[in-house]
N, C-alpha and C positions, 0 to 999 in steps of 0.2 A: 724392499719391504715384501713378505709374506702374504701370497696374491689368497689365500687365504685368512690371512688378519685383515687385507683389505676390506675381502666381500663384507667379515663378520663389523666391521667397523662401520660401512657405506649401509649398511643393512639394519642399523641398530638408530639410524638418526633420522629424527621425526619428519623432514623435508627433502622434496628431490633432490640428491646429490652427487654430482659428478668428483673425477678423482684426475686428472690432466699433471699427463710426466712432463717430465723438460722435454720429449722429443715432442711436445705439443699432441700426443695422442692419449687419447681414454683408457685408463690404466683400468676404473673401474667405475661402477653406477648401481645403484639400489635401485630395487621394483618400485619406485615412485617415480623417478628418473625415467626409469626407462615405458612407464605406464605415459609420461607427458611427452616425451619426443621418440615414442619409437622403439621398436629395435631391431639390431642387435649394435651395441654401443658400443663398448671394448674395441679397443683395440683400431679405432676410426679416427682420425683427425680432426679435432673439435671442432672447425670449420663446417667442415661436412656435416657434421649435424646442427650446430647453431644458427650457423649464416648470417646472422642480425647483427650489420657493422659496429653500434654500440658499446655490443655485449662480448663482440669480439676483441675488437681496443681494449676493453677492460681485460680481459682473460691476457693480450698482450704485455700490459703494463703491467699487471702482476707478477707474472714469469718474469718478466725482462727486470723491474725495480725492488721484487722480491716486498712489496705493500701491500696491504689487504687494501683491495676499489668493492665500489658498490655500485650497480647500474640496474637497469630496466630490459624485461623479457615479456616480450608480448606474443601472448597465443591464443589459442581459441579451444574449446573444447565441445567444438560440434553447433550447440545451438545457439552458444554467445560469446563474446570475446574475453578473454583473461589477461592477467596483469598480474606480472610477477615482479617482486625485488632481489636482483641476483647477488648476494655476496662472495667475495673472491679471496680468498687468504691461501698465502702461501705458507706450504706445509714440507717440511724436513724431511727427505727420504732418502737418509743415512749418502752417499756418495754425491746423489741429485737434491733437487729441489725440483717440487708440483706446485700446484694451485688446486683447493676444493673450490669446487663452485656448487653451493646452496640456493634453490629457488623456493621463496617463501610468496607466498599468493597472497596478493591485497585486491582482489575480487572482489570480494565483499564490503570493503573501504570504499573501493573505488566507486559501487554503484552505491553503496549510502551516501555520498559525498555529490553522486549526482541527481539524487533523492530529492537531498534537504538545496541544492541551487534550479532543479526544478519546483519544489514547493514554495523558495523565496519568490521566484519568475512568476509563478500563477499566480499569488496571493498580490505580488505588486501590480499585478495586470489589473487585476480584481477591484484594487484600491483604486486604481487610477483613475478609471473611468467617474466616477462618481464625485473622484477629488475636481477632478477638471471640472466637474459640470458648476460641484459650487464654486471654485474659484467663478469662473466665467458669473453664475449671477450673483456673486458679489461684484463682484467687479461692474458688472449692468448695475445692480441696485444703485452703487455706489457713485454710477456717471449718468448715463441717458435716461433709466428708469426711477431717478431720486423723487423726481415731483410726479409719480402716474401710481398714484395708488392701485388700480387695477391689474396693473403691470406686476407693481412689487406683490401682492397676492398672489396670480398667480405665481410668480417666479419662486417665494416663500414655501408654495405648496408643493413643488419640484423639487426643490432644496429640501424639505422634511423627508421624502420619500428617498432621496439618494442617502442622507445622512441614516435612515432606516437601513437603510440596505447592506449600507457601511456596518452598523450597528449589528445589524444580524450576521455579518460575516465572521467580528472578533468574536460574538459568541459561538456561536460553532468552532472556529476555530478554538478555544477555548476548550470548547467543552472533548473538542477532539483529542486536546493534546493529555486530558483531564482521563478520559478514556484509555489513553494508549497506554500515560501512567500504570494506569490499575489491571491492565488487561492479564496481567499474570497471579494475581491474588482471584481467584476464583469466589465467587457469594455463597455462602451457606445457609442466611437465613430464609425461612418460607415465606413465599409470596403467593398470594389468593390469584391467579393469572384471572378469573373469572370479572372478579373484582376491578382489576387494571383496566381489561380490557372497555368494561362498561363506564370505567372514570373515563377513559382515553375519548370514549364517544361521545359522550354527555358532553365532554370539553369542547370538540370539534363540530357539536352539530350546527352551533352558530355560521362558522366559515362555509361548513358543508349548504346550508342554507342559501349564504350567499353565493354558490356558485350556482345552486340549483340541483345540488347532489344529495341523494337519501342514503344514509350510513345504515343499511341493514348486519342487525347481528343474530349470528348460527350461536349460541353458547350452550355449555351443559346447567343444569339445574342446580347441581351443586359443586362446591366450589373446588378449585384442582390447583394443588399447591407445588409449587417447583422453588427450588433452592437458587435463590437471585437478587439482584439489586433493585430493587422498587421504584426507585426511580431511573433507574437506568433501562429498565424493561418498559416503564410507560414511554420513555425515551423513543425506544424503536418501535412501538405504535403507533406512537405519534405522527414519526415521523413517513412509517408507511401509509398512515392512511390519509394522512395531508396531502403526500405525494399523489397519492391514488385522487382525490377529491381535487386536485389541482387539475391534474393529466385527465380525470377520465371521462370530461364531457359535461356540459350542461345537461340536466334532465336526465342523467342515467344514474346508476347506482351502484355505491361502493358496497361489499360483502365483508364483516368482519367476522371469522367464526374461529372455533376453538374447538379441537379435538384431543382424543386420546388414543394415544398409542402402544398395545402391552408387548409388545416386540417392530421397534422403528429399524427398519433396514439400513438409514442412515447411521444411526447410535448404535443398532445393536444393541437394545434394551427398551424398557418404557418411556415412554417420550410426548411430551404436549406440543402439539402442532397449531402455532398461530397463523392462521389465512389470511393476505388481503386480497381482494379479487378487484379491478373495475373493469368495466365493458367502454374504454376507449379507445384509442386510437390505434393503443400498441405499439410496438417498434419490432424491429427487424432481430433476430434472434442472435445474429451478429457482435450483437451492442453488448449481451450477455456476461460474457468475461472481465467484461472496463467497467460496468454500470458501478462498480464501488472502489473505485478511482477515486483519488483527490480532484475535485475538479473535471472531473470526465463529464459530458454531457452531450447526449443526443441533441439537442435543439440548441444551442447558445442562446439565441435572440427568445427564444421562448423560456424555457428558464428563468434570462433574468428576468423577463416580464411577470414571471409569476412569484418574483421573490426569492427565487433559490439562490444557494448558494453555491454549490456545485459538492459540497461536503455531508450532506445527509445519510447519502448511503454509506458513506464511509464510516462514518460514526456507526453506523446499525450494524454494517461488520465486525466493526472492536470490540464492540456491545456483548455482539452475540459471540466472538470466538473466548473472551472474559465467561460467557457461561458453560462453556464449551457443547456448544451448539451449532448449528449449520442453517445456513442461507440459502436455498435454493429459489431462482428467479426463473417464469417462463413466460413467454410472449408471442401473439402472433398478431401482425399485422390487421387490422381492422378489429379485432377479436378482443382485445383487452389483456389485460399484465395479471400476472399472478404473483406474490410475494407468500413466502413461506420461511417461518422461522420455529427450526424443530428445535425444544428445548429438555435436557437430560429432565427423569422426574426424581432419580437416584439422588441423595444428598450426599453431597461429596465427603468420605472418609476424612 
């Protein structure tokens, strides 16, 4: 065959592909081929460059049984591992017979697949604890605590707070997966941010009360409208500033305030910057990256003590990239967290 109709042939097909004569050497390889293993590839003994027992048998049994095999090629591309599925077909070359070998990348399979079997693992971990706990005082109610009324109260009042907690998980989860849905329809109607923001407070200054937290708001005078989901934006006030009033201390104070921006560095255009600010504890700037993680949590045992679920920030994420806006988070230790959600003021075309 025409080492020229090769190249143009090897060159034209959308996946790495090699081109393996009956003398078992690389007759040819297109720039994707040669972009994943290397080069210079022609003319080398496909051992020498494959190596991977598997995938070598396979390349064997095709030459030898003249079958198309299909097997597994693993590599890496520097900062994670890859996963290829090789296919092998034996190809006519008029006196001989080759093999192509096609690698198609399931990369991205692979780590969705390990996605959704770490989200099932958290989410059961999550359930468990709380299931065990009412098992266990039903099971007391049921035997040694039947005749102690004291007993079944409190145990009752244990049991409401686990089954809450339960309760608050599937909504978040819920509303997460409700979010993820939507996150590619972008909002276009206008929403009063000014307006949100002061329901958002009004709503929490009960809780806020109860911790011992004063919800101070920065706002402008009159009202600043951005193109978004109304209740999906009170969503992520919500949940910021809950968070801030959980985390940021008895006796200190959470900052809600609201800017305007007529050239935001982030966006590149005008932009309404929502603030949360509180003077707690803070965390270590580390945490930065993960804090909007499924499940990711700085404190575990603190967390669940205050209700969370480990999915709020998550949700503020989806929220916000649905408006296509940006999250910036900053913290320092002893100092207090700052939460910033910069949102387009442009109404989407």
């Amino acid at each position: 065959m025409d080492e020229a109709l090769i190249a143009s042939l090897l060159a034209a097909l959308p996946l790495p592909t090699l081109l393996i004569g009956a003398d078992e050497r690389i007759i040819g390889a297109n720039a994707k081929a040669e972009h994943l293993m290397g080069q210079p590839l022609e003319g080398r003994h496909f051992i020498t460059v494959l190596r991977q027992p598997p995938l070598l048998d396979t390349i064997e049994a095709c030459l030898r049984e003249n079958t198309p095999r299909e097997t597994r090629y693993l590599s890496n591309d520097g900062p994670r591992d890859t996963s290829f599925v090789v296919s092998c077909a034996p190809v006519d070359m008029g006196p001989d017979r080759g093999v192509m070998v096609s690698f198609e990348d399931m990369t991205h399979l692979e780590e969705a697949g390990q996605m959704r079997r770490d989200f099932v693992a958290n989410v059961s971990h999550e359930l468990r604890t709380p299931l065990t706990s009412l098992l266990g005082f039903i099971e007391t109610l049921q035997g040694p605590a039947r005749d102690d009324p004291a007993a079944a109260q409190r145990f009752l009042g244990i049991m409401q707070g686990e089954a809450a907690r339960m309760e608050r998980l599937v909504r978040d989860l819920l509303s997460l997966s409700r979010v993820e849905a939507e996150e590619r329809v972008r909002p276009n109607a206008l929403v009063d941010l000014v307006a949100t923001l002061r329901a958002v407070s009004h709503a929490l200054r009960p809780l806020a009360a109860e911790a011992g937290v004063d919800i101070a708001l920065d706002l402008p005078e009159t009202p600043v409208h951005v193109p978004a989901d109304a209740d999906q934006l009170a969503q992520v006030v919500s949940n910021l500033v809950e968070n801030a009033v959980k985390y940021g201390g008895a006796g200190k104070r959470v900052e809600l305030g609201l800017a305007i921006h007529d050239e935001d560095p982030h966006l590149r255009g005008p932009a309404a910057v929502i603030t949360v600010r509180d003077h707690g504890a803070g965390f270590d700037p580390v945490h930065v990256p993960r804090l909007t993680e499924r499940f990711y949590r700085i404190d575990n045992h603190r967390s669940r003590q205050m209700g969370g679920t480990g999915l709020g920030l998550a949700i503020v994420k989806h929220i916000v990239n649905r408006h296509r806006g940006r999250l910036r988070i900053s913290s320092t230790p002893g100092q207090g967290s700052e939460f910033r959600v910069i949102l387009p003021q442009e109404r989407p075309s």
